[in-house]
N, C-alpha and C positions, 0 to 999 in steps of 0.2 A: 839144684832143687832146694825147696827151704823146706823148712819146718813148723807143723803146726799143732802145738800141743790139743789133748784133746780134749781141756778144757775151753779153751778157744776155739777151735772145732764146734761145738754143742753152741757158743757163743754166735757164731757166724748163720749155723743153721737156722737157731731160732730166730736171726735177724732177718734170714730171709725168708723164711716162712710169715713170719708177721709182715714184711714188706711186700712180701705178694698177694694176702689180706689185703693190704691198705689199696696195693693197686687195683685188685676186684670187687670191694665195695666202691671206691672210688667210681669204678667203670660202671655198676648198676645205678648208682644216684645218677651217672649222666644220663645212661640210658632211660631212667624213670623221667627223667625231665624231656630228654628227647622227642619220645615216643607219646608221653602223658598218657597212660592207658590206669585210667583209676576204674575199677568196678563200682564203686557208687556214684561215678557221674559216668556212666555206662548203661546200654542196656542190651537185654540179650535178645536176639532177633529168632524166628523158625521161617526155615526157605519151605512152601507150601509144596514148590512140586519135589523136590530131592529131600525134602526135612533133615538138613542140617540147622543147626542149632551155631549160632557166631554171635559174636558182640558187636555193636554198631557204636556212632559214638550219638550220644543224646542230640547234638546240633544237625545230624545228619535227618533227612526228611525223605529222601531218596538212596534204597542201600542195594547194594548188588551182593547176590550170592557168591564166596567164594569158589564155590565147587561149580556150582552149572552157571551160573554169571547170570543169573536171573535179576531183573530189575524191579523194586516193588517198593512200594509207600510204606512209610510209618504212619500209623495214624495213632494220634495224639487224646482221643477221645477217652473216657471213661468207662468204657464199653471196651473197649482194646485190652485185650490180655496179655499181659507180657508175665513171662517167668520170674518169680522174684525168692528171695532166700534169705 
């Protein structure tokens, strides 16, 4: 068996606690690029017959409900009311 003083100890710890940091921010930057789910080029949808409430992506023009898989239009008009914050 070896020896690890416990100064070195406390050295090792923090190394890998900051190293498992680096690995989990690392892993969100990929997934934010992956995924690309930004709330300002986002917008939020209401399913009319279940009324759930979901994000769509702005390019999409045809969105299906998650929950009941209902199919419906976006409409683009100025008269369309979308949720906004």
């Amino acid at each position: 068996m070896f020896k690890i003083g416990i100064d070195y100890f406390f050295i090792i710890t923090n190394a890998f606690v900051v190293g498992a940091f680096i690995v989990f921010w690392l892993r969100q930057l990929w997934r934010e690029s992956a995924y690309e789910w930004n709330i300002s080029q986002e917008q939020l949808c209401n399913c009319k017959n279940c009324h759930l409430t979901f994000i769509s992506k702005r390019i999409e023009t045809i969105v299906e409900c998650p929950s009941c898989n209902e199919e419906f239009r976006i409409r683009l008009k100025k008269s369309h009311k979308r949720i906004r914050y």
